[in-house]
N, C-alpha and C positions, 0 to 999 in steps of 0.2 A: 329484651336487652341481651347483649352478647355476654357469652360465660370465657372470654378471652379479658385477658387485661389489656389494659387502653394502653394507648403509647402517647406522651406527652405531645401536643401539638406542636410543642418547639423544637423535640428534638427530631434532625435530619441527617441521615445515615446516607451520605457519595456512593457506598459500594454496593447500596440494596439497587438504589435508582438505577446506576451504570446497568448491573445484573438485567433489573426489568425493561430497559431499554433495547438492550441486545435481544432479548426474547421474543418483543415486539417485531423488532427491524428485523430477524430473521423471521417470521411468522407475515409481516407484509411483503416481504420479496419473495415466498414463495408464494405466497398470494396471487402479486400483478402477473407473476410469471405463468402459475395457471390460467389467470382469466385471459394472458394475451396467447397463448397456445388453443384457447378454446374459441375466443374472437378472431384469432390469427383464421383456422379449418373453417368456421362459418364466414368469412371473408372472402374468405377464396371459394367457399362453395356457392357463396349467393353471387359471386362476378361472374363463373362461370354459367351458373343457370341463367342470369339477365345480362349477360356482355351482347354490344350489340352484334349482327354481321359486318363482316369488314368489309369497307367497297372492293370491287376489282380493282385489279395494278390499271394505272395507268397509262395509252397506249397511245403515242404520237397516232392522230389522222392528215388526210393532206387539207391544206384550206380550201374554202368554196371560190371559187371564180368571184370577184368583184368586177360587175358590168359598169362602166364610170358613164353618166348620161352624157354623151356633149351635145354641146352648146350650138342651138340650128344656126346653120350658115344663113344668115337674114339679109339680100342686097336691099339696102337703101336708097329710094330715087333720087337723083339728084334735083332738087328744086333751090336754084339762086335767089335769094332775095338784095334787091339793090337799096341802098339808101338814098333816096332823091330828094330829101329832106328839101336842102338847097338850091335845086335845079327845079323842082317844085312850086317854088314862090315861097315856100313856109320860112318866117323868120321870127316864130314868134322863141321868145325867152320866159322862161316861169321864174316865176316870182318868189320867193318863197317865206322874204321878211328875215331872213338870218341873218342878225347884222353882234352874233359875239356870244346873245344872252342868252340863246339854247332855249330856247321857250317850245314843248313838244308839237303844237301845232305846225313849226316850221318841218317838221320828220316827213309828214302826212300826207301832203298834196303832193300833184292834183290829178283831176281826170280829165277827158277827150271824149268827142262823141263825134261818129257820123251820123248823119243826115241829110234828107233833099228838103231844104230849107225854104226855096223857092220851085221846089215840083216841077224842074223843068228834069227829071230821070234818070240823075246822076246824084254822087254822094259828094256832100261839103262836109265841112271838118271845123268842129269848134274845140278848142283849147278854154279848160278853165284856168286861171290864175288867180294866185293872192294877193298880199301887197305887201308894202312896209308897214311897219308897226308905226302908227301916229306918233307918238313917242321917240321914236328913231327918225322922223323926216325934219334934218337939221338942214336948212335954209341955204347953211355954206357949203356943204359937200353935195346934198343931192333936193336942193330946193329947185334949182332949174332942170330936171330931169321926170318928162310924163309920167305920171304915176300909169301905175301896172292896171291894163283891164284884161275882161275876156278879147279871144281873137276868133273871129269867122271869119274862114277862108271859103270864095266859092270857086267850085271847080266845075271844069270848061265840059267833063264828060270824058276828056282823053288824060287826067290824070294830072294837068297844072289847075295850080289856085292862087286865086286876084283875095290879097286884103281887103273884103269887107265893112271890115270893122267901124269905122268911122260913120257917126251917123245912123247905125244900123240901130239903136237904143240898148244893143249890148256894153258899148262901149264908156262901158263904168268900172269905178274902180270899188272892190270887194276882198275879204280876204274867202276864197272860193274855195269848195272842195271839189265836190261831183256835181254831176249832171243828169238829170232824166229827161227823156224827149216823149212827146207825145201829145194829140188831138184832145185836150181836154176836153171843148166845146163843141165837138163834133161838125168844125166849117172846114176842114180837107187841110190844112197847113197845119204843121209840127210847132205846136207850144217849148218853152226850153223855160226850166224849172234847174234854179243851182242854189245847192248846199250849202252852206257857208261855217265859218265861226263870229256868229252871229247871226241877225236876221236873216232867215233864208229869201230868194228870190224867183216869184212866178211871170215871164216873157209872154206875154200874149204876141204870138205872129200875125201882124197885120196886113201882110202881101207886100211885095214890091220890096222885101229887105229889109224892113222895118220892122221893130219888135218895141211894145210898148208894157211897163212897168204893172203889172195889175196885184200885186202882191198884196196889198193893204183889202182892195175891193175883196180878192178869194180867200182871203184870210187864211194862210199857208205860210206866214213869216213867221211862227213859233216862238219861243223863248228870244231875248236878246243875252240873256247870256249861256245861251244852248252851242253845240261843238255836232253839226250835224256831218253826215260821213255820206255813204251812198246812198242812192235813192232811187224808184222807180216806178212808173205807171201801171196799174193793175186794174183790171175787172173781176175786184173779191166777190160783189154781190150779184152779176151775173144780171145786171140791167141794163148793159150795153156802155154806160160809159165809163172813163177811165176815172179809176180811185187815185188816192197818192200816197205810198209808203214814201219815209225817210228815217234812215237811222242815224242814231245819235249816240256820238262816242262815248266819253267822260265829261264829270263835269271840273269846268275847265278855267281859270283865271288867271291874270299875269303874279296876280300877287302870291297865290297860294302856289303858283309852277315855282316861280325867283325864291321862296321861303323854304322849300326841302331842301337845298343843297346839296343836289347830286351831284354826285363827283366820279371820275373816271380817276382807273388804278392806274397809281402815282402822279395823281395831281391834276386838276383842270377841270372845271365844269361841264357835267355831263347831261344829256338829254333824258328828261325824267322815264320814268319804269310807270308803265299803267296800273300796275297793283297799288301809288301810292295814291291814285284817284278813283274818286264815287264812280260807280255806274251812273246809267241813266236810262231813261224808256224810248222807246222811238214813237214816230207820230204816224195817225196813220188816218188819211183825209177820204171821208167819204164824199164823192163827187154830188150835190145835189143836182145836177143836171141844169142850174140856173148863173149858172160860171161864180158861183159860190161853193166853199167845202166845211164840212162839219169835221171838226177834229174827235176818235171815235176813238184812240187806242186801247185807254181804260176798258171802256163799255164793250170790248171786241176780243178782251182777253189778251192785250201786248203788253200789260204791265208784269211783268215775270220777278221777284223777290226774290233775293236772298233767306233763304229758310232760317239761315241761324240769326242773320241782321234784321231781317227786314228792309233792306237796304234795295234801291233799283239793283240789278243782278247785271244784263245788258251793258258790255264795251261794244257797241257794231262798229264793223268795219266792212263787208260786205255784203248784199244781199241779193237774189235772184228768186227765181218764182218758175211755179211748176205745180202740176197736178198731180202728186207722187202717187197717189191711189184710185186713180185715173175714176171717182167719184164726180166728177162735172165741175168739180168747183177749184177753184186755182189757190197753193199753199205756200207762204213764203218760207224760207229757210235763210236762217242768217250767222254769219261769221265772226264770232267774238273774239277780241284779245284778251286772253288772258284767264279767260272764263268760257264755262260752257258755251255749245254753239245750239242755236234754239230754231226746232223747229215746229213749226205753226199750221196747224193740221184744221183747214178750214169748213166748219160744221154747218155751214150750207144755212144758216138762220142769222150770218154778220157777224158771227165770233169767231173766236180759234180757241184751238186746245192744244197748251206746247208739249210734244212730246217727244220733243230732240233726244235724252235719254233714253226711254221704251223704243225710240225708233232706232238706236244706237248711233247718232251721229254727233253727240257733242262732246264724247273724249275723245284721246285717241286710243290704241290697242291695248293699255296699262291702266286706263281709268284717270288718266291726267287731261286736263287743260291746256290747248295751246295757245302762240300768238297769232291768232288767226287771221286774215287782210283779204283776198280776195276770195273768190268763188263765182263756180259757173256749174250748172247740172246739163244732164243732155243721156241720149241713148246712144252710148260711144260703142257697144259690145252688136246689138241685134234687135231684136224686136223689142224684146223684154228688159234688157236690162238697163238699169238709169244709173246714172254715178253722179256724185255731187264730188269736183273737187273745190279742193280747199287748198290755197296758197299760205305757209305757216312762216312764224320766223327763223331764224336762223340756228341753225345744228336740231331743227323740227322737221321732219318730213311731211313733204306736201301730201292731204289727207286726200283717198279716193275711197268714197264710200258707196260702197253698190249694191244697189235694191232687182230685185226677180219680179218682175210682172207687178200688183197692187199691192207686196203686203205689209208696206209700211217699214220693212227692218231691212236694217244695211249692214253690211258688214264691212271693216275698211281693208281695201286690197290694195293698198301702193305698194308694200313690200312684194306679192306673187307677182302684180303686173310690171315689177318693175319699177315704176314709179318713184319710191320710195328712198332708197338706197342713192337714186341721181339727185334726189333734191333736197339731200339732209343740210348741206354746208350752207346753201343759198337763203337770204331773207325774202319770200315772194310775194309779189303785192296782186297785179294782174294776173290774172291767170283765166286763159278761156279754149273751148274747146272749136276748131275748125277744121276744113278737110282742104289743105293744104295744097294736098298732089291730087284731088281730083278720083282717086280711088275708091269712092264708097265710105273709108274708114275714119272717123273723127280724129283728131289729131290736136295734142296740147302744147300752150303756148304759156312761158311765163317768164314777167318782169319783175326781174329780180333788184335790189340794192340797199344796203344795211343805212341806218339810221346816223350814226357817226362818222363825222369825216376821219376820227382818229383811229378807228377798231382796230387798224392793222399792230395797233404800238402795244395796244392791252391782250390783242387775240392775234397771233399772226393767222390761224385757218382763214382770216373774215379780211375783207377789204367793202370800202363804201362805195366805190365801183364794182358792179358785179356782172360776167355775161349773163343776158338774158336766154332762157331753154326754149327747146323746140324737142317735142317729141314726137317722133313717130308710132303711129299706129299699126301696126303689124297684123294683127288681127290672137285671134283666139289658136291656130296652129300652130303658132311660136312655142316656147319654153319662157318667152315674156309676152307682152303687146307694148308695152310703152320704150320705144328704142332710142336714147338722147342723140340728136342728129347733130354732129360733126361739122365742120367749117366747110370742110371739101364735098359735100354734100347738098348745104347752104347758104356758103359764103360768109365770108369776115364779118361781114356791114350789120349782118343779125345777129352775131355772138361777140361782136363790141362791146365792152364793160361801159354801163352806164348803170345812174341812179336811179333806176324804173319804179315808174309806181305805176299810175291807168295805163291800160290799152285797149285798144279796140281794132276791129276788122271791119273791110270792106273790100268792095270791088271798084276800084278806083278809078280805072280806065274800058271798061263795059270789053274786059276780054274772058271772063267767066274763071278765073282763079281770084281768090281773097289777097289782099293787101293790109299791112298792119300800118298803127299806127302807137307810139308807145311815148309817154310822157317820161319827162326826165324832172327829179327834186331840183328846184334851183337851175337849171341846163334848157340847152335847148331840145324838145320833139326830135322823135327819129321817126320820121315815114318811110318804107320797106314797101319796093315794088316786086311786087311777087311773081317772077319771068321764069315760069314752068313753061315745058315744052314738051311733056310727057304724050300728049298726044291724046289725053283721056276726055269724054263727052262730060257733060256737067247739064243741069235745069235748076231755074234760076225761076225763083215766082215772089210775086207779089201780092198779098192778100188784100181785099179790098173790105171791111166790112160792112153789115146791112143793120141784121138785127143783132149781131154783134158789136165791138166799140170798133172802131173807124179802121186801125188799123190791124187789126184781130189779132191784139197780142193775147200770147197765150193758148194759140191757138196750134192746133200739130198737124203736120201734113205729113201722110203714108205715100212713098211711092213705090210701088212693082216694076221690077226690073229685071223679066227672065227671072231668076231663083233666088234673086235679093229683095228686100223688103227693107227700105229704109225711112223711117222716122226722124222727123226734123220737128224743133218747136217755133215759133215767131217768136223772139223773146233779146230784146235788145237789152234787157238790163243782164249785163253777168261781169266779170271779173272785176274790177277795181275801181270806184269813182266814174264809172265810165259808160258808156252805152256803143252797140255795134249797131251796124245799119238792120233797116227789117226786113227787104227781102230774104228769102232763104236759098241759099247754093244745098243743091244736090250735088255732090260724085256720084258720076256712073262708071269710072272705069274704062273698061272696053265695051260698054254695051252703046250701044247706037240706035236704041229708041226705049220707052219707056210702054208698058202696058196699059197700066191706067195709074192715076193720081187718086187718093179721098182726102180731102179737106174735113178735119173736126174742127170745125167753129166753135169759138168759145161758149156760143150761147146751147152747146150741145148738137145742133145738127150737123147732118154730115153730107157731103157734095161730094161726087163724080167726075173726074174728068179720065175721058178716055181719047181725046187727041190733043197731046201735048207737044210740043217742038223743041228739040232739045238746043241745047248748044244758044239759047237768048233767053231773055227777060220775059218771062209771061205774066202779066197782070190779071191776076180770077175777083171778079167779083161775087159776094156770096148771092146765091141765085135764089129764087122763090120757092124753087121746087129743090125739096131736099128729100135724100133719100129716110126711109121711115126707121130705118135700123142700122145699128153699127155699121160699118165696112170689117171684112174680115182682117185678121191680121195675118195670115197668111197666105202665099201665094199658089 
C-alpha cells in the first residue's frame, strides 16, 4: 500500500492535466522527429544501395525498309460461255409449287443430270421438277394447265435437244429433288433414280427410250413422309455392283412448316430456318445383285445422333464419294445445313466410321456449323492433294478443305486460296470442280441464289437473284489459285443473276471442252456453250467396267504428260441435286501427246495404257490382264 494520501476519485484539477499534456506532446514530437531523421538516413541509404540502373537515353534510329508483296500480275484466258438455252430446243420451266404459303420444300429444288440414255455417244439432259401442292391445284385458275413432270431432252451429238419426254415413262408428275444415274443391273443402259419429298422413285431403262417404274419391285421408295435431298450410285462393298446412297433432309410436313410462323423483318411470311426442324438419317441401299436392295444404314454406321438429344443429327444436302485414304474402299462425305458435315470412313467389312470432326471437315475455321448445300472433291492442286468443296449459305464462305496424300485430315483453305473472301455474300447451291480452259488446272463453278424473293428489303447486301461464280485456277505460283473470272473474260450469259440451285457439266457438242448446265428455283435451265478457243489439247476416256460395276464409278485415272501427272475420279455424283456426265476430260495444255495412262479400277486393279490419242473420246475396257502392282505416281 502507498505511504502517499489518496486523492478523492472525484476531484479533478484543469491545470495538473493541461501541465501533463504539454509534457506528453513535447516528449512525442520530439520522438516522431527523431525516428523520421533516423528512417529518413536509412531510407536513403537502403534506395541507394538497391536503386535500380537507369536505361540509357533514348536515341532516334532510322526505320527498317518495309518490302510491300505485290499482288502477281495473273492474265486470265478468255473463255466465252454462250447461253443457248433457247436455240437448243430446251424449254423446260421448274416447278416449284410456290403459290403464297412459303412452305420450305419450295426453297430447295431442283437438280439436272447428263447422260447417254440411249448409248448412241453423246450426252442427253434430264431436268427434275416438282409440282403444285394438291392442295393448291384449284380447277378455276390452273385445272386446265399440264401438271409439271420430269423433262428428257435427247441430243443430236452437235449440241441441239428434241423433247423426249412424252411417252418416255418419265413423264409423271412428282414433287422431285435430285437425281442419280447409274447401271444398277449390270445390262449396259443408265438406270435414273429421283429423290423426291415423298416416295422416292427407281427408272428401270428399258431401250429404245422407254423407262419403266420398278420402285415398289427394288424397294428403294423409303419413308412416304421422308424429305429426300441428293443421291448417288456407289460400289461401298467392292462386289462390283452399284449400291445406292440417298440423303435426307429434315423431317418435314405442311402442318408443322404453316404452325411456326416465320416471319420476315417488318411483316410477311417468311420461309422457315432448318434449325426449327428434326434431322434425320439417310438411306443407304445395298445392291443384292438380284434388281432388289436391302436398306442397311443403321447396320453400316449412317445413323449419327445428337450426343446431347439423342436426336437424328443429319440436315443433308449434298453428297459425293471418294477414297480419301486411298485404302481401296470408297468413302462418302456429306453436306449439312446447319449442322456438322459428316464424314464416313469406310471400314472395308460394310460399315462406316464418321469421322467428319477427327478428319476436320465438319466446322468451319471457328468451330461453327454452316448452311451447307452443295459439294464436290477432286485433286485440284497435284498428285497428292484432295479438296472437298463446299458450297455454304449466304455471308458463309464457300468451304475448301484439303487433305495431303492418305491421312485423313484437312484443313480448310478458302481464305489463302482465295476462295473465301469471293464467296462470302453469295448463297451457293451447285458447286463443282471442272477444267474449263483445257489447262491441266481444275477450275470451280458455282450456282448461286438466296431462298426469299424478298431479302433485298430486310438485307440490302443479299438479292434472290444472284450471279452465278466461275473460278479460275491459277495454279500453286500465284499469291492466290482460285481467281473469280470477270464477264469480259467469260461473258455476260454466265454471270447472269439467276435462282441457281443443281448444275452439272458435260461435253455437249463432241468438241472436247465442258459445257454447263444450271437449274433455276421456279425459272427456266440456263445451258452455257463453252466456246473456248485457246488452242489447248485435252483426252477424253470412257471407262468400261469388268470386274468392277459397269461403269467404274469411282474409279481414278493417272495420266503422264511430260512433267505433269494428273489424276481424275469417274464420279458423276458431286455438287447439287445433280449428276455430270462420266466420261472424264483431261487438260493437257500445250502438250500434244500423252505418255502413258494407269486406270485404278474400283475393284483395286490397275491397267496400262500406253497409246492414247489425244484430242477424242477413247472408250477403255477394263482388260484381263492387269498389272500386279500399283502404277507409280510419279513421272
Amino acid at each position: 500500500m502507498s505511504d502517499k494520501p489518496s486523492t478523492p476519485i472525484n476531484d479533478y484539477d484543469p491545470d495538473t492535466e493541461e501541465r501533463d499534456d504539454a509534457v506528453i506532446g513535447t516528449a512525442l514530437r520530439w520522438s516522431l522527429l527523431a525516428f523520421a531523421i533516423v528512417g529518413g538516413v536509412g531510407g536513403v541509404a537502403a534506395y541507394l544501395l538497391t536503386r535500380p540502373t537507369p536505361p540509357p537515353p533514348i536515341q532516334e534510329t532510322k526505320l527498317a525498309t518495309v518490302q510491300v508483296r505485290e499482288a502477281s500480275k495473273v492474265e486470265l484466258p478468255t473463255v466465252h460461255f454462250t447461253d443457248i438455252t433457247e436455240s437448243a430446243g430446251i424449254h423446260f420451266q421448274h416447278e416449284n409449287g410456290a403459290r403464297g404459303k412459303k412452305l420450305l420444300p419450295e426453297t430447295m429444288g431442283g437438280g439436272c443430270a447428263f447422260f447417254d440414255f440411249d448409248d448412241d455417244g453423246d450426252q442427253d439432259l434430264l431436268f427434275v421438277n416438282g409440282q403444285r401442292w394438291p392442295w393448291d391445284a384449284e380447277p378455276d385458275a390452273e385445272g386446265d394447265k399440264p401438271l409439271a413432270t420430269l423433262a428428257l431432252y435427247r441430243n443430236d451429238g452437235k449440241g441441239q435437244f428434241d423433247d423426249v419426254t412424252k411417252g418416255s415413262g418419265l413423264d409423271i408428275s412428282m414433287y422431285g429433288m435430285g437425281v442419280a444415274i447409274g447401271d444398277f443391273d449390270r445390262d449396259g443402259r443408265c438406270d435414273v433414280f429421283i429423290s423426291t419429298v415423298g416416295t422416292n422413285r427407281l427408272f428401270h431403262n428399258e431401250g429404245a427410250g422407254k423407262f419403266r417404274d420398278v420402285t415398289e419391285a427394288a424397294n428403294v421408295g423409303g419413308a412416304t413422309d421422308e424429305w429426300s435431298s441428293s443421291c448417288g450410285w456407289l460400289d461401298y462393298d467392292n462386289d462390283g455392283d452399284l449400291d445406292l446412297f440417298v440423303g435426307n433432309y429434315v423431317k418435314w410436313s405442311r402442318e408443322y412448316d404453316e404452325s411456326q410462323g416465320f416471319q420476315l423483318t417488318g411483316g410477311g411470311r417468311a420461309y422457315g430456318r432448318p434449325q426449327n426442324f428434326e434431322g434425320t438419317f439417310p438411306y443407304l441401299y445395298r445392291n443384292e445383285g438380284n434388281g432388289t436392295f436391302t436398306e442397311v444404314a443403321e447396320a453400316a454406321g449412317l445413323h449419327v445422333r445428337n450426343s446431347a438429344t439423342n436426336v437424328p443429327m443429319a440436315k443433308s444436302l449434298g453428297v459425293t464419294f471418294a477414297d480419301f485414304d486411298e485404302d481401296g474402299r470408297i468413302d462418302i462425305v456429306v453436306a449439312n445445313d446447319t449442322v456438322q458435315n459428316l464424314l464416313f470412313h469406310n471400314q472395308g467389312d460394310g460399315s462406316f466410321a464418321e469421322i467428319g470432326a477427327l478428319a476436320g471437315v465438319a466446322f468451319d475455321m471457328s468451330g461453327n456449323a454452316r448452311g451447307a448445300m452443295g459439294i464436290d472433291a477432286a485433286r485440284f492442286r497435284d498428285n497428292e492433294a484432295i479438296g472437298i468443296a463446299i458450297g455454304n449459305y449466304a455471308n458463309e464462305m464457300t468451304g475448301l478443305y484439303v487433305s495431303h496424300g492418305d491421312q485423313m485430315q484437312f484443313m480448310d483453305e478458302a481464305i489463302s486460296t482465295g476462295l473465301g473472301p469471293n464467296t462470302r455474300l453469295e448463297l451457293t447451291f451447285g458447286v463443282f470442280y471442272f477444267d474449263y480452259d483445257l489447262d491441266g488446272r481444275l477450275d470451280l463453278l458455282a450456282a448461286n441464289g438466296h431462298l426469299e424473293e424478298d431479302i433485298n428489303r430486310v438485307q440490302p447486301s443479299q438479292h434472290y437473284e444472284q450471279p452465278p461464280q466461275l473460278f479460275w485456277n491459277c495454279g500453286r505460283q500465284a499469291d492466290t489459285e482460285f481467281l473469280p473470272v470477270p464477264a469480259d473474260k467469260c461473258g455476260n450469259d454466265l454471270l447472269r443473276p439467276m435462282v441457281g440451285r443443281g448444275s452439272a457439266y458435260a461435253d455437249i457438242d463432241g468438241d472436247g471442252d465442258l459445257d454447263i448446265a444450271m437449274m433455276g428455283s421456279g425459272q427456266r435451265p440456263r445451258l452455257l456453250r463453252n466456246d473456248q478457243e485457246l488452242g489447248h489439247h485435252w483426252l477424253r476416256l470412257q471407262l468400261k467396267g469388268a470386274g468392277s460395276n459397269p461403269e467404274a464409278i469411282g474409279a481414278w485415272i493417272e495420266v503422264h504428260a511430260g512433267n505433269n501427272v494428273y489424276k481424275r475420279q469417274v464420279m458423276p455424283t458431286r455438287s447439287y441435286l445433280s449428276q455430270s456426265e462420266l466420261p472424264v476430260t483431261v487438260g493437257l495444255g500445250n502438250a500434244n501427246a500423252v505418255d502413258r495412262v494407269f486406270i485404278h479400277w474400283p475393284d483395286e486393279t490397275v491397267q496400262e495404257l500406253t497409246e492414247i490419242a489425244i484430242d477424242q473420246l477413247t472408250v477403255v475396257y477394263q482388260s484381263a490382264e492387269q498389272l500386279a502392282s500399283p502404277a507409280p505416281t510419279n513421272p
